[in-house]
N, C-alpha and C positions, 0 to 999 in steps of 0.2 A: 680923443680916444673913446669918450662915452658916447658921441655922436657916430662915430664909427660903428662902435658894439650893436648902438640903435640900428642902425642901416643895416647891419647883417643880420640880428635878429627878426626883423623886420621880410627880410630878401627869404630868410629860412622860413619863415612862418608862412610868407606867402606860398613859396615852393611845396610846404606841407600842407597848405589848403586846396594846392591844384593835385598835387596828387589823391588828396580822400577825394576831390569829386570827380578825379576820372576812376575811380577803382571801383570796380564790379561794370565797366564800360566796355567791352569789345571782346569780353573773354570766354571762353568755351561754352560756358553754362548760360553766355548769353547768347549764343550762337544756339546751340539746343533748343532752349526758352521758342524762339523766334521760331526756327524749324517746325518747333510745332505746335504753334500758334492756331494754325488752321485747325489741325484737331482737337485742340483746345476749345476751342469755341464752335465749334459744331454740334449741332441737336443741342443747343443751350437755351434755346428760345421756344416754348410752345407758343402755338397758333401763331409762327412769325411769319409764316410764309403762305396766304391765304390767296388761292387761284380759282376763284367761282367758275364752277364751266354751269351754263343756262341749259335748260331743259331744252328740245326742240319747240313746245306748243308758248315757252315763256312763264308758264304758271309758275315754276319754281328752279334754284338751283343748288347746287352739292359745290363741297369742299372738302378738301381734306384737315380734319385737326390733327398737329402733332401732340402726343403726351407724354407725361412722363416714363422713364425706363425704353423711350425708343418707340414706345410705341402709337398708333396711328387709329382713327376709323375718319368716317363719311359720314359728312350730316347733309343733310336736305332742309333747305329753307323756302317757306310758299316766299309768292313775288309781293305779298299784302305786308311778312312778317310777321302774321298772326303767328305761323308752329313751324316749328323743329324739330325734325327726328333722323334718327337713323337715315341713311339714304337707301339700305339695302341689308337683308341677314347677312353680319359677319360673317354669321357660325356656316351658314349655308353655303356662302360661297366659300367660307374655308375649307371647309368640307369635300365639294367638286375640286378644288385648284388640289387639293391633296391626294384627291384621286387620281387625277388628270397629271399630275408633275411625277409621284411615285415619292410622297415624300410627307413630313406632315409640315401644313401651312397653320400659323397658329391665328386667330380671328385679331388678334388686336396688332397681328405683327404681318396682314397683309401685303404683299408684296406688288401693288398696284401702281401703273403709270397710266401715265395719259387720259385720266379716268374720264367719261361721258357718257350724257342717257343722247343714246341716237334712236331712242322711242321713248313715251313714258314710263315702257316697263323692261326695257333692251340697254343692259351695261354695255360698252364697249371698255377695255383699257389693255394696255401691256401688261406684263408679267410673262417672267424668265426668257425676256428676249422676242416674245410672239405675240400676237394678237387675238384676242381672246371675245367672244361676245356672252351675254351674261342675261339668260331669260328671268327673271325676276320670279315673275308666277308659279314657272315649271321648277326653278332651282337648274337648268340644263345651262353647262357650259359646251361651248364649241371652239374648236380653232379655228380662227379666220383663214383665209387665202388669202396674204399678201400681194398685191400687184409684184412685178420685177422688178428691181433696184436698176437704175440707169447703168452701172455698169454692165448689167445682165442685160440690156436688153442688145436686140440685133441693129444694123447701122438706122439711124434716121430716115425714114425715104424721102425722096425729094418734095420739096417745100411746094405744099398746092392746097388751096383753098376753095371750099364750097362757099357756093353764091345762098342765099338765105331763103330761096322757097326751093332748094334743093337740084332744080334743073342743069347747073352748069359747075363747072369747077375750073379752078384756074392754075396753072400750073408752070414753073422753072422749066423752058427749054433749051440751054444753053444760055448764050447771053441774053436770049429774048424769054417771051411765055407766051403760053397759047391757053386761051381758052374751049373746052370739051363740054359736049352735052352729055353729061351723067349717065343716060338713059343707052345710048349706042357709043360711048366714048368715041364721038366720029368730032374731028376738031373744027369748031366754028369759025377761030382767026388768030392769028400768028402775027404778035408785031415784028418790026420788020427792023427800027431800026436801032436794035443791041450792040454791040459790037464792043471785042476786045477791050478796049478802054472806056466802056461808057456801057454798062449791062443794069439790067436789069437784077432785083437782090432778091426775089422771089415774096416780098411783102406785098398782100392785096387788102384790098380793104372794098367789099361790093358795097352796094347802096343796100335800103334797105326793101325797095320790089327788084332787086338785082337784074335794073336793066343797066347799071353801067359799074362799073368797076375801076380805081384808081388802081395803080404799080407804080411802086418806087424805082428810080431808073439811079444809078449813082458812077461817078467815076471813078475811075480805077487810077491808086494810087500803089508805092512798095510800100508794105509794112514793114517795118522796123521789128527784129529779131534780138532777142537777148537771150544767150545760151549760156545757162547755170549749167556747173561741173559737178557731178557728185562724186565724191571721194572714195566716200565707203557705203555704196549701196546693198540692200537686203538679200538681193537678191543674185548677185554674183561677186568676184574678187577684184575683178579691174574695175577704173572708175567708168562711170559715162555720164553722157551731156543731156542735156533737155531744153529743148527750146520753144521759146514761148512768143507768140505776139503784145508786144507792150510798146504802143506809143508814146511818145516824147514830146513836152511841150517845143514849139516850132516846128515839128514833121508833117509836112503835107496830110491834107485829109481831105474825103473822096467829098464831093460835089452832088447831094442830095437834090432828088426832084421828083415828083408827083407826076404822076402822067394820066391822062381819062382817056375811057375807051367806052363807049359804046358797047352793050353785048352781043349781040343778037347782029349787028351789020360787022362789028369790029372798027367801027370809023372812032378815030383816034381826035379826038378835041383839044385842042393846040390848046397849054395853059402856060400864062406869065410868069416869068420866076424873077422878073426884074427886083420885085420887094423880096428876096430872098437871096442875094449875089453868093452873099459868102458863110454857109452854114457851118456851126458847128455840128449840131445835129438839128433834124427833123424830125417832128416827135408829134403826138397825140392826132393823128389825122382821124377823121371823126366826119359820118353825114349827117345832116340836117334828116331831120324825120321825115320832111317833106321829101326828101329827094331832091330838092331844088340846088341844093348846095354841100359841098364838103369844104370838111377847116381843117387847119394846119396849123403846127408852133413851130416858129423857127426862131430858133438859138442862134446869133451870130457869133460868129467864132471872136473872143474877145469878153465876151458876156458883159456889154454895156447896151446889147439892144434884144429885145424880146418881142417876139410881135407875133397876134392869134390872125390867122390870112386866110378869106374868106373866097373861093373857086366857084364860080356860076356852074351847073351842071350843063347850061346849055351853050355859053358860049365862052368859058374856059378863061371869063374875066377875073384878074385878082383883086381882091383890097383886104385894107387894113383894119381889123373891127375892135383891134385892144392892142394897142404899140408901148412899151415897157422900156425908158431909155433911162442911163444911170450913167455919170462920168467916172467912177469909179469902179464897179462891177454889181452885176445883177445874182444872186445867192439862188442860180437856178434848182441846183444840188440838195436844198435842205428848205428854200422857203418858196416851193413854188406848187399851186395850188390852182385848180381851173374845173369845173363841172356846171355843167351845160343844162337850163331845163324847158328841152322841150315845148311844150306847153303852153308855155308864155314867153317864150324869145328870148332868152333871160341868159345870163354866164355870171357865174359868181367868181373874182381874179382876186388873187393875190398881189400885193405889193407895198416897197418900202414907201413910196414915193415924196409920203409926209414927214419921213423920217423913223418911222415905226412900221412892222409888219402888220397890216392889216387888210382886211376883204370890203371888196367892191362891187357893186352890183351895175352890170352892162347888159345895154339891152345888144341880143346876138345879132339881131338883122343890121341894126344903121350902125353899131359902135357906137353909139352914143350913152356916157356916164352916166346913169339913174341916180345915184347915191352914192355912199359913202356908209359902208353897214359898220364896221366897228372904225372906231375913233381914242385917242386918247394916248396918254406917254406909258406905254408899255404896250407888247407883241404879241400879237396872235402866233402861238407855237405848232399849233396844228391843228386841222379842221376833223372832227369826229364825222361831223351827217349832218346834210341836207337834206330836211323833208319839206321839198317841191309842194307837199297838199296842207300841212300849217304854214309857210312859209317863214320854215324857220332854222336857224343853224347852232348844231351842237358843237361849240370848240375849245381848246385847250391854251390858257394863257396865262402868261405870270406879269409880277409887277403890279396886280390890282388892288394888293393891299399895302398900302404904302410903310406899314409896321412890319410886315412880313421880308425873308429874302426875296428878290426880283424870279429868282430862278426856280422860284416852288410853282408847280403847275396845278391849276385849280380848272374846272370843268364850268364854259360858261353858257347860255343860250341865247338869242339873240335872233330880231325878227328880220328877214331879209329888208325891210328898210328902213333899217338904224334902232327902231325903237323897242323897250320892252327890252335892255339889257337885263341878266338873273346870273349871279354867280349862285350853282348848286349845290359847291360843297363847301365843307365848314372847316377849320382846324389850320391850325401854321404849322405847316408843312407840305409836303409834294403827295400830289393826289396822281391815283391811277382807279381811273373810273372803269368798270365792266358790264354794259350795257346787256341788259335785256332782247330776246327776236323782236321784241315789239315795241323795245324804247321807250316803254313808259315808266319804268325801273331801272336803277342800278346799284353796282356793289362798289362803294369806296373805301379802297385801299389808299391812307395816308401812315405816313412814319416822316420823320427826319434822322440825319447823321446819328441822335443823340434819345432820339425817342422810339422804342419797337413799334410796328405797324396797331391801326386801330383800324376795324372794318365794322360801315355801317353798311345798310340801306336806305336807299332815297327815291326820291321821286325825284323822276327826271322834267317835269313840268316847273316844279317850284324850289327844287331840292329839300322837302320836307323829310326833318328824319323820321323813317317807318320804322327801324329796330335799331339795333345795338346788336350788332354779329361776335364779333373778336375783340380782346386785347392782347396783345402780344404779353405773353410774362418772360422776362427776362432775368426773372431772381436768379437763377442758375450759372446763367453768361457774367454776371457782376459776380455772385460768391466766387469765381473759376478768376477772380483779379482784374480782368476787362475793363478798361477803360473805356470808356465813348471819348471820342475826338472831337475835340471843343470848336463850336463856329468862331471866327472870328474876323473883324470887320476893321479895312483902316481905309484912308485917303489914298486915292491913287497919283500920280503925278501930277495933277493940276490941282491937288489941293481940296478938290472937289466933290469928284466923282467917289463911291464907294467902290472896293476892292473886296469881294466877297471871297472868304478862304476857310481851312480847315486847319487845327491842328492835330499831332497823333504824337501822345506821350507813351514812354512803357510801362508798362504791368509795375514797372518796380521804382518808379517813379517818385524822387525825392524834389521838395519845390525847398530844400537847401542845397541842392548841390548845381551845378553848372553841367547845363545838356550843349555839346553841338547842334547847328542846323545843318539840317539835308532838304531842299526842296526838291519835292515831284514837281515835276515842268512836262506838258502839254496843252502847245497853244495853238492846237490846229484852228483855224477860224469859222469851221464849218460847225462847230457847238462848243457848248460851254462844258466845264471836264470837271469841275470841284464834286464830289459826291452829293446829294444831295437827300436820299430817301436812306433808311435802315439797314445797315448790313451788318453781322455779328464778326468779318473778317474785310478787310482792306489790306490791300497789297501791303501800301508804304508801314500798318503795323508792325512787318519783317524788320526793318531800319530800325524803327525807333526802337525794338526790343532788344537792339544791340545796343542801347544809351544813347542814341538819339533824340533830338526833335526834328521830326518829317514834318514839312508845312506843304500845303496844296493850296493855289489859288488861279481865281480866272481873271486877269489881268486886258487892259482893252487890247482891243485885236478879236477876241473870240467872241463867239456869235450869244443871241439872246437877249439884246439888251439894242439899247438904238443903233442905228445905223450911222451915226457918228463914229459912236464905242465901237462895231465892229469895221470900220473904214479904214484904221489907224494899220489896219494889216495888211491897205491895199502898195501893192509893189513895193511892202517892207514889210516881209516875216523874219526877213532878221532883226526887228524890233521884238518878235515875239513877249510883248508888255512887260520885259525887262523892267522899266523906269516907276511901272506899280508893282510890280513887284520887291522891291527892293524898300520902298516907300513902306508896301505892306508887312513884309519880314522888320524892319528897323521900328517899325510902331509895335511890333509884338514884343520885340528888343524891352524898348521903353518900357514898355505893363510891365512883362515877368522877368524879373532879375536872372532867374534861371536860364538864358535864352543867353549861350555864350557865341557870337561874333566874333571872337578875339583872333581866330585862326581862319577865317574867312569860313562862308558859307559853303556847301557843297549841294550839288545839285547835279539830277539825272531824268534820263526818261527815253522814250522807245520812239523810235521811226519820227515823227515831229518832233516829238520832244525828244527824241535822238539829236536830232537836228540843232536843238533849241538849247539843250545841254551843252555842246560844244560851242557854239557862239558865244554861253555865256565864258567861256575862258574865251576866248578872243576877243570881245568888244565891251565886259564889263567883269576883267581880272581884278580890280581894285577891291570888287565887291567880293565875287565867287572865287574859290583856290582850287576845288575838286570836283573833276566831272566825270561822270560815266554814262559813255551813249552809246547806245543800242540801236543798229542798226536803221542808223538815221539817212533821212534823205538829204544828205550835204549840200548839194549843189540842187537847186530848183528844174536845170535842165536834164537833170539823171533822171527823175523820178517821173510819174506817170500824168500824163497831158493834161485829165479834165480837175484833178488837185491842186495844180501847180498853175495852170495858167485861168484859173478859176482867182487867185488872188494876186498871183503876181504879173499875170494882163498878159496880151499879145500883140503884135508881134514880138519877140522878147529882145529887150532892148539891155542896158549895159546893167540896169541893177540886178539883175542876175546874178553878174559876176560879181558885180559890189560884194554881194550877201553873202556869196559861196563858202563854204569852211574852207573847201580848197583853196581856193584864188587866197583866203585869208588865213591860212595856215601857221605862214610862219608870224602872223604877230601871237604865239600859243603864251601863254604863263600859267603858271599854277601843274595840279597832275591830270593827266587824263588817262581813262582807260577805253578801248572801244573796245566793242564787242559783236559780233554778225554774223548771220546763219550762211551756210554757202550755198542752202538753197531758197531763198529768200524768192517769192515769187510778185512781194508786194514792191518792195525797193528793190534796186539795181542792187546787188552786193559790191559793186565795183563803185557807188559812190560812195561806200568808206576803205574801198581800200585803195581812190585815188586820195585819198584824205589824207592815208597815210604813207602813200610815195611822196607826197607836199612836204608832210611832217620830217621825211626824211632826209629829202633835200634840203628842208630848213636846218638840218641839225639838231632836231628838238625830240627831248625823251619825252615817251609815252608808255603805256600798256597796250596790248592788245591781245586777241587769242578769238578765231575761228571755232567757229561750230559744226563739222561735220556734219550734214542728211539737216539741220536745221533750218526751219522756214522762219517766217516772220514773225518779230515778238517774243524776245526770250525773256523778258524780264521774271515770269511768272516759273522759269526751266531752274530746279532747285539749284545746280551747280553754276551757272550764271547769278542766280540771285548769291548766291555763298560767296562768291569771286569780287561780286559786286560791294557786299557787308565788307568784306575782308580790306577791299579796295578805298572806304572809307575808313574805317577804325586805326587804318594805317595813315593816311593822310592828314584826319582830323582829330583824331585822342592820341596815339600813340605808334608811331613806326615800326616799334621792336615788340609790339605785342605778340606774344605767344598764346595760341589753343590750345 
């Protein structure tokens, strides 16, 4: 009997320990709380958001400080760092914009955008919607004149190109083009053989003494048509349709080709397109300064073969002068990189090939590899400048400091052949450098998740530091409850590798009570998505101020990091690094007690991670119990061509359908809610609502609920976000909560 009493004592006491740690979780005031969050933390940070715009001549540039009580001015810094001042009279131009508006403008609470000197003594900037220029000397403001906004303008006229010392111009004649002499628009030569299926697309490209001119000739396929329904549109009662061009991976696509003409005779120079069969696209066509030659990139539809193709101007001979092949696929979309110098015969190329992103130096004439410019286990992110007369290249790479995260971008220099590496900026964290007209300065801009920005100046030669600009102060954002979002690092599924993540605890944050997990999930493969620089607001703060813990991580599959790591995505994003993730979530487990598992994880996210949300209830239910997806691309054949078959390959073969939510529908467990706009113009809206004819045939409960007039992306739409909180607190604290 005493063991009995124990046991129920025991069973009550537990029961009264889960009740105090779900109370004050999902309820009205945390609902509130969250709502306004965003204004909660806004203008909490001075000097956090520092945007140097550079003078035209270089000597110096301006920024805006934020200050206390809201308000603002402009300082101006020389390019040496020696002085600071004012950028311009407050008073003076408060004074004009007060005139000028009919209203009073107060000097520390100027209403300035887009601010720049487009002289040394000439403001340009916005305010109240207009464009305004700003005489320094005289104190005279003007209103600009606007160009016309693209929908104001009248139709396009037909597509036609002047030749480069002026004499001729080329232009769309139907399916063919004709080239005209400027001077008597009297037509020199008409190609001839256009036709219905196989036209010419009005693209010229002349040499540069414009005696010949290349046209792109391409074939004529149906494009594929997707017609959105609007419901309830602005502008009448009934509904109506809209319909858009949007291809699909597997639909036919038109058959690109080059063609040389002659100017002056019109004799047409038969060129090879055997090294170019099957294009996805044809892209960066480009001539040789000499005139001797023009090049091409052709993207093979499938993106395992890349190749720069070199055209004789005289006898219309092709080859190959930098061929880029990958059994897995080539990351044309995000790591592709090619500038050409003149000069010295020279192309600087991008590629994984060693296993990392890095640049190459080929000479342009023979193809033939000079070097190897950068080297080493981590990626060139992106190429800032190449200056052809030091021979040397400014670019962006993470992974250099092996203490640091992989994903923090640092500013590096490097000589076109190999030697004389310089990283030039300093600090752990993610740098945004803002160069000088003359490059021999810049302004860095560094923050992390958990640190306000710090802004120096440097020298772009050595990165020496010249001054001390900015610290962000952030006392304000912290007194206001604010939490920074803790990095956090685990094993990913080999054991091995690191899994770089975030956590976001709330405001009200007890590390004795027990938090649900909600992870944010997007794992498109084309970048890496975990936040990485200072923001005083993050989406997934909404969650966790309902008594959440929001976790974010970049799991292998997505890009940044080797070409191993992001391989794991090729023809399986229904792997979407599921297997580190879980890994990573279960090690945060272990550290903080507070991190409760006990009713499964829940987890969401928009269009990929639409996608990626719902799989994880169909292929890893054990783990995850609650999903909400947002207009995700379900099925990899719904969604749009160069996304889809960029990782999961061409011609499209059966793991398509493996992957698909639909085809995988009815193995569902756990809650789901979808959610989708009906004018969605990114994804098909019908690849969730064949998701949900699946679902319905399977017999399986769900949520769901349409968005009326809504496009792509609701997560951020305050009543989707409310639907979504709601949609959780029921699932994972408590079903019968009441607000």
């Amino acid at each position: 009997m005493k063991q009995l009493r124990n046991a129920l004592y025991g069973l009550s006491l537990a029961l009264f320990s889960s009740g105090l740690a779900l109370s004050g979780q999902g309820r009205k005031e945390d609902f509130e709380r969250a709502a306004g969050l965003r204004a909660l933390t806004s203008q909490k940070v001075l000097a956090g958001d520092l945007r140097p715009k550079w003078l035209p001549d270089g000597s110096a540039f301006i920024y805006r400080k934020d200050l206390p009580g809201e308000t603002r001015s402009w300082i101006k810094v020389q390019a040496s760092g020696a002085s600071r001042q004012p950028a311009f009279d407050h008073g003076a131009l408060a004074k004009a914009l007060s005139q000028s508006l009919g209203r009073t403008v107060e000097a520390t609470k100027l209403p300035l955008e887009e601010v720049l000197f487009t002289a040394p003594t000439t403001l340009r900037f916005r305010a109240d919607k207009k464009l305004w220029s700003y005489e320094l000397k005289t104190s005279a403001l003007r209103l600009e004149v606007e160009p016309p906004k693209k929908d104001e303008e009248s139709a396009p006229p037909p597509k036609e190109t002047k030749s480069p010392d002026g004499r001729w111009v080329a232009a769309l004649r139907g399916e063919n083009f004709a080239v005209s002499n400027v001077k008597d628009s009297k037509e020199v030569f008409r190609s001839r053989d256009g036709n219905l299926g196989d036209a010419y697309t009005g693209e010229f490209f002349w040499s540069p003494d414009s005696k010949r001119i290349v046209a792109l000739r391409a074939t004529k396929v149906e494009q594929r048509k997707v017609t959105l329904v609007e419901s309830t549109p602005k502008d009448q009662f009934q509904p109506k349709t809209q319909t858009m061009d949007y291809t699909k991976p597997g639909d036919p696509l038109p058959r690109v080709r080059p063609q040389l003409f002659e100017t002056e005779t019109g004799r047409q120079r038969p060129v090879s397109h055997d090294l170019a069969p099957t294009p996805y696209v044809v892209s960066e066509i480009r001539w040789a300064s000499d005139n001797q030659r023009f090049t091409y990139v052709y993207n093979e539809r499938g993106h395992q073969l890349l190749r720069v193709i070199s055209v004789d101007a005289g006898t219309g001979e092709s080859r190959v002068i930098v061929e880029e092949r990958n059994p897995t696929f080539i990351e044309y979309s995000g790591k592709f990189f090619l500038e050409f110098l003149d000069d010295t015969h020279e192309l600087v190329w991008m590629s994984e090939r060693d296993g990392w992103n890095h640049l190459y130096l080929y000479d342009s004439h023979t193809g033939a590899l000079k070097n190897q410019i950068t080297k080493g286990l981590w990626p060139v992110r992106n190429v800032e400048h190449v200056d052809a007369k030091t021979r040397t290249i400014t670019f962006m790479a993470g992974g250099l400091h092996p203490e640091q995260d992989p994903y923090y971008l640092h500013c590096v220099r490097v000589k076109l052949d190999g030697s004389g590496l310089r990283i030039v900026t300093e600090g752990d964290g993610a740098h945004r450098p803002t160069f000088s007209p003359d490059r021999r300065t810049f302004v860095d801009v560094w923050s992390r998740i958990d640190q306000p920005p710090v802004a120096q100046l440097r020298s772009s030669e050595d990165g020496k530091l010249l001054a001390e600009i900015e610290k962000a102060d952030w006392t304000a954002l912290l007194a206001a409850g604010w939490r920074p979002p803790e990095r956090f690092t685990a094993k990913g599924r080999d054991g091995k590798t690191d899994i770089f993540g975030v956590i976001f605890r709330p405001m009200t944050f007890d590390p004795s009570k027990k938090y649900p997990v909600i992870e944010y999930i997007y794992a498109g493969p084309h970048s890496a998505h975990v936040p990485k620089g200072f923001r005083a607001y993050h989406s997934p703060q909404y969650f966790a101020e309902l008594g959440f813990l929001v976790v974010q991580m970049d799991g292998m599959g997505t890009s940044h990091r080797s070409k191993a790591f992001q391989d794991v995505c090729w023809k399986n994003l229904g792997d979407s690094g599921f297997p580190d993730r879980m890994a990573w979530i279960q090690a945060a487990a272990a550290k903080y007690p507070h991190f409760d598992l006990s009713r499964g994880v829940g987890i969401y996210g928009g269009s990929a991670g639409g996608q990626s949300a719902l799989r994880a209830l169909l292929a890893f239910s054990d783990f995850y119990t609650a999903a909400a997806s947002d207009c995700g691309c379900h099925d990899n054949r719904l969604d749009k061509i160069w996304w889809n078959e960029q990782w999961m390959g061409w011609p499209i073969g059966p793991h398509y359908e493996e992957q698909s939510n639909i085809t995988q529908a009815h193995r569902l467990k756990g809650k789901l809610l979808l959610t989708v706009g009906e004018m969605d113009h990114n994804v098909d809206p019908a690849s969730t609502l064949q998701v949900v004819n699946a679902l319905i045939k399977a017999d399986k409960d769900f949520e769901m609920f349409l968005v009326p007039g809504a496009d792509h992306w609701m997560l951020e739409n305050p009543y989707v976000r409310r639907r979504i909180g709601d949609f959780f607190v029921r699932s994972l604290i408590d079903p019968e909560t009441k607000r």
